[in-house]
C-alpha positions in Angstrom: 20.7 -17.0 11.3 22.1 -13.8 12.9 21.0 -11.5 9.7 17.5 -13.1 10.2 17.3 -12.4 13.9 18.6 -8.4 13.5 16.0 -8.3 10.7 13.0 -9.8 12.9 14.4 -7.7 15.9 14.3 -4.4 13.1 10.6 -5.2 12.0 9.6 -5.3 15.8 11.2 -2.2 16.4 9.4 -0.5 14.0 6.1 -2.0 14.9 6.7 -0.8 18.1 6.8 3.0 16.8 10.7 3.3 17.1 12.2 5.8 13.7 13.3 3.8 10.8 16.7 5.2 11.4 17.0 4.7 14.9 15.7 1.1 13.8 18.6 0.4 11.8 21.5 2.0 13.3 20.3 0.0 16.7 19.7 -3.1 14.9 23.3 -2.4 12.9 25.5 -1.8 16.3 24.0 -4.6 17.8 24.9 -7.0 15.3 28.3 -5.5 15.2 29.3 -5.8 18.6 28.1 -9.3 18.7 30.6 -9.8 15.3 33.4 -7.7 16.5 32.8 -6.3 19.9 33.3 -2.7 21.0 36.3 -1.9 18.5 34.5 -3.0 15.7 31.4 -0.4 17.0 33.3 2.4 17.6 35.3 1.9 14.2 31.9 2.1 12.3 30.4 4.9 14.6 33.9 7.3 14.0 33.6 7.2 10.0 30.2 5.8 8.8 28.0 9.1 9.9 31.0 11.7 8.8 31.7 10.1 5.2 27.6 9.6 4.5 26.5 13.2 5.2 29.4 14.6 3.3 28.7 13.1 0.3 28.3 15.7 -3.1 25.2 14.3 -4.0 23.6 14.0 -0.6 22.9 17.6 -0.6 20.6 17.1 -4.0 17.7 16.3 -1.0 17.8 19.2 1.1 17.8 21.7 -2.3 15.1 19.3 -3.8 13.3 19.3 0.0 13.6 23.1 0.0 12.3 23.7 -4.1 9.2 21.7 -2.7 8.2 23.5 0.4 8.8 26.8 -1.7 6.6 26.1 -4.2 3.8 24.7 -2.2 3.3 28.1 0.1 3.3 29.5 -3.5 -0.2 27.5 -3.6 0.6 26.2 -7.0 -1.5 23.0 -6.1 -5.4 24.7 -7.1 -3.5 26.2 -9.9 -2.2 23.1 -11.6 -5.5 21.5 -11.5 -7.8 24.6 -12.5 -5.4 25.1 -15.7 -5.7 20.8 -16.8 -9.6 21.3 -15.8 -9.4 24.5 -18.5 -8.2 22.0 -20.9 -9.1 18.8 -20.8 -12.4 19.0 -18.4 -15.2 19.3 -20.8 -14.2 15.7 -22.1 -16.2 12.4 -19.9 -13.8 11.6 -17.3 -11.7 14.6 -17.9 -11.6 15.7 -14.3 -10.1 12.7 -13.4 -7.3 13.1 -15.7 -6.4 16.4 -14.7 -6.5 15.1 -11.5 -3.5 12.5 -12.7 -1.8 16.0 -14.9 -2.1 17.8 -11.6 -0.5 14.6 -9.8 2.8 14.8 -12.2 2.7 18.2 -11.6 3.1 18.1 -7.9 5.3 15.1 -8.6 7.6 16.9 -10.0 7.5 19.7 -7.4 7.5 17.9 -4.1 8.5 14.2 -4.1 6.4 13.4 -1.7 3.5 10.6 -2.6 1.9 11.3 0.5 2.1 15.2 0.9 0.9 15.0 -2.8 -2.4 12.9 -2.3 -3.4 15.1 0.5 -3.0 17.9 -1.7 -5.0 16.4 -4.7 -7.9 15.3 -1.8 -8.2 18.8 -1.0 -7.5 20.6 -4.9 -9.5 18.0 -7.2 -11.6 15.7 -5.6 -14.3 18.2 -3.7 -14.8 19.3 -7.2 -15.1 16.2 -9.1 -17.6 15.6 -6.5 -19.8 18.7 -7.3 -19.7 17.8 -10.9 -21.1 14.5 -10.1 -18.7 12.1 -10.2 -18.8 8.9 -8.4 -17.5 8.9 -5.2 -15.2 5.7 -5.4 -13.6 6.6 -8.9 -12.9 9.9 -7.7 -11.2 9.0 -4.8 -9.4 6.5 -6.4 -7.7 8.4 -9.0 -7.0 10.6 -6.5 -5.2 8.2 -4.3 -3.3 6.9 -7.4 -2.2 10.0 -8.5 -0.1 11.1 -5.5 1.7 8.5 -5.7 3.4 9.4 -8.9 5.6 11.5 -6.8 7.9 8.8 -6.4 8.2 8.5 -9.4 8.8 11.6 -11.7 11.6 13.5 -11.1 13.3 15.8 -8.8 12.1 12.3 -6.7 12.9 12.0 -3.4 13.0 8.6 -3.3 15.0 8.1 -6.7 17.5 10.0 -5.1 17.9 7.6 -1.6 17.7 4.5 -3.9 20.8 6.1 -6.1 22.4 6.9 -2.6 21.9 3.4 -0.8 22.7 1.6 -4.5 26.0 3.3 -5.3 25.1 4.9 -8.4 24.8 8.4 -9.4 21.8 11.1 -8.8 21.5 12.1 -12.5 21.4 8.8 -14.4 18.5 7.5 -11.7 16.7 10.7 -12.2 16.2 10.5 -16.0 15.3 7.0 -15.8 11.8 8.0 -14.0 10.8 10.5 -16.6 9.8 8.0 -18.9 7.9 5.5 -16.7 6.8 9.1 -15.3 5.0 10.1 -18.3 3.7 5.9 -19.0 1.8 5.6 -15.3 0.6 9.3 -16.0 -0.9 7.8 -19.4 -1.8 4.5 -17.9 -3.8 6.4 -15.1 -5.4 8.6 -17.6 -6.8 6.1 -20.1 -7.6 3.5 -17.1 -9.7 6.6 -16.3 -11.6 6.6 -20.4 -12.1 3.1 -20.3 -14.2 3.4 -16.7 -16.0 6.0 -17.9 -16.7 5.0 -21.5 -17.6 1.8 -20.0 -20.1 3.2 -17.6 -21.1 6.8 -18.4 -22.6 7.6 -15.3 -19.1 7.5 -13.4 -18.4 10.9 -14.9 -20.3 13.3 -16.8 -19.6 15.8 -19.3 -19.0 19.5 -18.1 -18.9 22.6 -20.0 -15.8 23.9 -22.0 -13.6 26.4 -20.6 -13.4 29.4 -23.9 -9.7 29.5 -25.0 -9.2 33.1 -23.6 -9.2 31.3 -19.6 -7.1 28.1 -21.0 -4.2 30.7 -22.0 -4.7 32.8 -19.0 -4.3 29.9 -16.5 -0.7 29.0 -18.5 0.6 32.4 -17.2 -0.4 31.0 -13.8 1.5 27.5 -14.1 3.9 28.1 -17.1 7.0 29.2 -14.7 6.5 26.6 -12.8 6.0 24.0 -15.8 9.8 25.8 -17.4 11.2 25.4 -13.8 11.1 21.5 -13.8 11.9 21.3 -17.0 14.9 23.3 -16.6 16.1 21.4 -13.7 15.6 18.2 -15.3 17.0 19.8 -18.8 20.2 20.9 -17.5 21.2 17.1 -16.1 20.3 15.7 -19.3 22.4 18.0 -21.2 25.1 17.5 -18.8 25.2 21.1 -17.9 24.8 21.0 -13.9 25.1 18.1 -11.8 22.3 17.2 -9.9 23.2 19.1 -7.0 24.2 22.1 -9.0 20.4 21.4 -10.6 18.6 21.2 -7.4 20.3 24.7 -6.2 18.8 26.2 -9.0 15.3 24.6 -8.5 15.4 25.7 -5.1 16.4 29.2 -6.2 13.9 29.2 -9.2 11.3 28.1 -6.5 12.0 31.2 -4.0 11.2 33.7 -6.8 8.0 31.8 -7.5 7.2 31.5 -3.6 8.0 35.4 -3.3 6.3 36.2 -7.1 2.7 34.7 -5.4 3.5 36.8 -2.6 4.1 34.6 0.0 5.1 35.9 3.9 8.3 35.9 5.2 6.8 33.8 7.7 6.2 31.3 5.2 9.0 31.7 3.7 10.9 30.6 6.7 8.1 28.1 7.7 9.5 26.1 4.4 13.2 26.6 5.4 12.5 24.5 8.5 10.1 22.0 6.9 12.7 20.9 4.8 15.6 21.2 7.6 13.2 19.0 9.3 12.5 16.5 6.4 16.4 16.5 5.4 17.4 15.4 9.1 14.9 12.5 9.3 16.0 11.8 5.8 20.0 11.9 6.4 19.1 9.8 9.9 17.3 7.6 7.9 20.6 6.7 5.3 23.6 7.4 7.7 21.4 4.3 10.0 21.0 2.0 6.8 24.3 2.6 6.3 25.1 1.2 9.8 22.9 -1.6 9.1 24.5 -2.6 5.8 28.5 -2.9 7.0 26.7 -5.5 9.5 25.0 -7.1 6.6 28.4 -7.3 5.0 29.9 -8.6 7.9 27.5 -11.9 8.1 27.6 -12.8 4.3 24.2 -13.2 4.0 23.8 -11.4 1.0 26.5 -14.0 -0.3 25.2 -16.6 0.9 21.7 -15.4 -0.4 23.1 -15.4 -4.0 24.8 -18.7 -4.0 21.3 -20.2 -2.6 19.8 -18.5 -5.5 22.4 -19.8 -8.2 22.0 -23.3 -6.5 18.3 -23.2 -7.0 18.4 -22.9 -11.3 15.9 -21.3 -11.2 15.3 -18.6 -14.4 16.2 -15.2 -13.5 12.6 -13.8 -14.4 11.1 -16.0 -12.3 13.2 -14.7 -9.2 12.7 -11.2 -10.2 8.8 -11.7 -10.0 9.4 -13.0 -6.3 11.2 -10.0 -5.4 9.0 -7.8 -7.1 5.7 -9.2 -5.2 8.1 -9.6 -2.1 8.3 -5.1 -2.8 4.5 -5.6 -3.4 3.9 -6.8 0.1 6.1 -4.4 1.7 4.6 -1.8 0.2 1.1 -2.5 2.2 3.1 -2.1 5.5 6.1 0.6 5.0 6.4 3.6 3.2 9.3 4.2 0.5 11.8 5.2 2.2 11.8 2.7 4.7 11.5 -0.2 1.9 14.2 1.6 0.5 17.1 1.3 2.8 16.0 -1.7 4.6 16.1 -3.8 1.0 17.9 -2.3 -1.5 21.6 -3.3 0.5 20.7 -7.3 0.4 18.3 -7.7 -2.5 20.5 -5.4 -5.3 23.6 -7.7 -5.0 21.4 -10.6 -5.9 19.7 -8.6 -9.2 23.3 -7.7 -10.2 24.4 -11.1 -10.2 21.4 -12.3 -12.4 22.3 -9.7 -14.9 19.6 -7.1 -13.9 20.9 -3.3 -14.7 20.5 -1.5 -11.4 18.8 1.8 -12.6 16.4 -0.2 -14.8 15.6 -2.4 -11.1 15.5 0.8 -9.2 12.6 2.6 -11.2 10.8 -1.2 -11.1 11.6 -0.9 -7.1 9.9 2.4 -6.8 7.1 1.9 -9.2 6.1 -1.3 -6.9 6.2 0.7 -3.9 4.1 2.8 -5.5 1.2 0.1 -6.0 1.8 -1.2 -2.1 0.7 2.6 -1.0 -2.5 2.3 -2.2 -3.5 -1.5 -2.0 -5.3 -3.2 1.0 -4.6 -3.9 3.9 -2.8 -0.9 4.7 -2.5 1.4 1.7 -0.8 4.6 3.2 -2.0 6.6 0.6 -5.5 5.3 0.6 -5.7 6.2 4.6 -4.1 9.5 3.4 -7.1 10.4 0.9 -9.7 8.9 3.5 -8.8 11.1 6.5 -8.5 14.3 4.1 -11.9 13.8 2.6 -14.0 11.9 5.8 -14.6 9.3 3.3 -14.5 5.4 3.9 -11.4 3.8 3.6 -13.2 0.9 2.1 -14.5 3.6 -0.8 -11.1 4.2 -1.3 -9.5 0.9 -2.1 -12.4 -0.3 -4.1 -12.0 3.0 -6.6 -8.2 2.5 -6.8 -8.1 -1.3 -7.9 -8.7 -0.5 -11.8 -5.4 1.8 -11.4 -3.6 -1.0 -9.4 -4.1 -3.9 -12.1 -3.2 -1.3 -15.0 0.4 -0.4 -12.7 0.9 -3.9 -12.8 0.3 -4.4 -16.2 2.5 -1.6 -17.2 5.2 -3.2 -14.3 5.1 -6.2 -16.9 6.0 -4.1 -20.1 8.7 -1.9 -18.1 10.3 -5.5 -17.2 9.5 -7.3 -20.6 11.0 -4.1 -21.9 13.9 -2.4 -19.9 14.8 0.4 -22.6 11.5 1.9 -22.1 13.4 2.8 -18.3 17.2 2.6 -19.6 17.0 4.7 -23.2 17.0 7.8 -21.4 19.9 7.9 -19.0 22.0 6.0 -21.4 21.3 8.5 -24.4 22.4 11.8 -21.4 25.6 13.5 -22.4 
């Protein structure tokens, strides 16, 4: 009864506007004062912040935080899109599917799903647009291509679901490269099979001459052998994922400073990502407040032995909790779903026999439908207010994308290799 009170008291918090992190470690001392007064709050306050923010692999987020802001004052963004329209554009629909190229592209540089839609609304979808696509379909694969930034790695939230979980950086970060590549597929032949369906969703624009597709690689190649180094080195077992984010980071400052970007920019990134680390290190160091409470009431015990009781077959509880992430997703962002879940509900997906990387990946991937599905799609409302479009236009262009994500959520769980080959086969 007391873990369901601190929860419904966390939920009103953060209705009420309060950070995520203050949220929790409010929530978390409350509940442990009521369990074991002041000692027991002042035990928790002297150690918990110290030992979280001096973990190794906490510092992958800053360096991965900092390689993002670099590259975006590098304005890499119109690039990435100009050089898949180059390639792919001519073909019916092919706009779109740069569009979702473009979207792993600046997945893979920021980790952000919503800095990433507001950059595709303002790099692709004014010009499908003047090439005549429809509005909706535009919108919508713009919407659903941001959010692959969750996904692909250097992810941001990969790396707080390896931190809250337990487990390490590097094996969580291969595991999305797969899925990665499979919702960047999924989006793009959703995208055919709307247009060849209805040909007046997209039509046909003229082919770029080879000499401008090679040009625009010597734009966006560096860039392109950047992330693959960083990723490359962790699976070779060459860096660590900190050692692999210092070098993105580095790798990104000579691209930032190679497209001739100020000083003032320069240090406008610096404190971007010393702002986004902080919230993001409040945001852990208070779920990890929150979860010693959590520990302290059994629930997640007693959750687990209600389960087992039940008989229930473990596929059938994994599709509650994965529509339970579904729901969330309409109302949170990632983060947030995150560190408020991941503490309770991974004990229980253990204990059915669920691998915790393989459930992580699943985790994010259903976040990633809530940000752009009705009610309250934060993605969707991201898209609208870049583009003074309806919201409503939005949503309705984004459902084909949502029902193939689910779709390919069924695969990923029918078959977990497809998530687990990866980091398992990483030296």
């Amino acid at each position: 009864m007391l873990a369901m009170i601190s929860l419904a008291l966390l939920f009103a918090l953060l209705a009420l506007g309060m950070p995520i992190g203050f949220a929790l470690a409010l929530c978390g001392i409350a509940g442990l004062y009521y369990l074991g007064g002041y000692d027991t709050v002042f035990g928790v306050l002297q150690t918990v912040p110290l030992s979280t923010a001096s973990g190794y692999d906490l510092v992958t987020l800053p360096m991965f935080l900092l390689m993002a802001e670099f590259i975006i004052v590098s304005r890499i963004a119109d690039d990435l899109f100009d050089t898949a329209t180059k390639f792919i554009g001519h073909l019916r629909g092919g706009l779109g599917i740069a569009t979702a190229l473009a979207g792993a592209g600046l997945a893979a540089i920021t980790g952000s799903s919503t800095a990433a839609a507001a950059t595709l609304s303002v790099a692709s979808l004014p010009a499908m647009i003047k090439h005549g696509y429809e509005r909706s379909m535009a919108a919508g694969v713009v919407a659903i291509s941001g959010t692959l930034a969750m996904l692909i790695p250097p992810s941001i939230a990969m790396v707080v679901y390896a931190i809250i979980a337990g487990i390490g950086v590097g094996p969580m970060l291969l595991a999305g490269i797969i899925p990665g590549v499979l919702v960047t597929l999924t989006i793009a032949l959703t995208v055919r099979f709307l247009v060849i369906r209805d040909p007046r969703l997209a039509p046909t624009t003229a082919k770029a001459p080879w000499k401008e597709r090679l040009a625009s690689l010597r734009i966006t190649g560096p860039m392109v052998v950047l992330i693959l180094l960083v990723t490359g080195v962790i699976y070779a077992g060459i860096a660590t994922p900190t050692e692999a984010s210092a070098l993105g980071a580095f790798g990104a400052l000579l691209l930032s400073m190679r497209a001739n970007a100020s000083k003032s920019q320069l240090w406008g990134a610096v404190g971007q990502a010393v702002r986004a680390s902080c919230m993001i290190f409040t945001i852990i160091i208070g779920a990890k407040i929150f979860g010693y409470f959590f520990t302290m009431t059994q629930f997640t015990q007693d959750l687990i032995a209600w389960v087992s009781s039940l008989g229930l077959n473990r596929y059938l509880v994994i599709v509650a909790i994965l529509l339970l992430y579904l729901v969330l997703g309409f109302f949170l962002d990632q983060i947030a779903i995150l560190t408020i879940t991941v503490p309770v509900i991974l004990p229980l997906v253990t204990s059915l026999g669920f691998d915790p990387i393989w459930f992580g990946v699943i985790v994010i991937l259903m976040a990633e439908v809530g940000l752009v599905t009705p009610p309250l799609g934060l993605n969707a409302f991201v898209v609208a207010r870049a583009t003074n479009r309806p919201v409503g236009e939005i949503f309705r262009g984004v459902t084909p994308y949502v029902l193939a994500h689910l779709v390919l959520v069924g695969i990923f769980v029918a078959f977990p290799q497809l998530i687990l080959w990866l980091p398992n086969s990483a030296n």
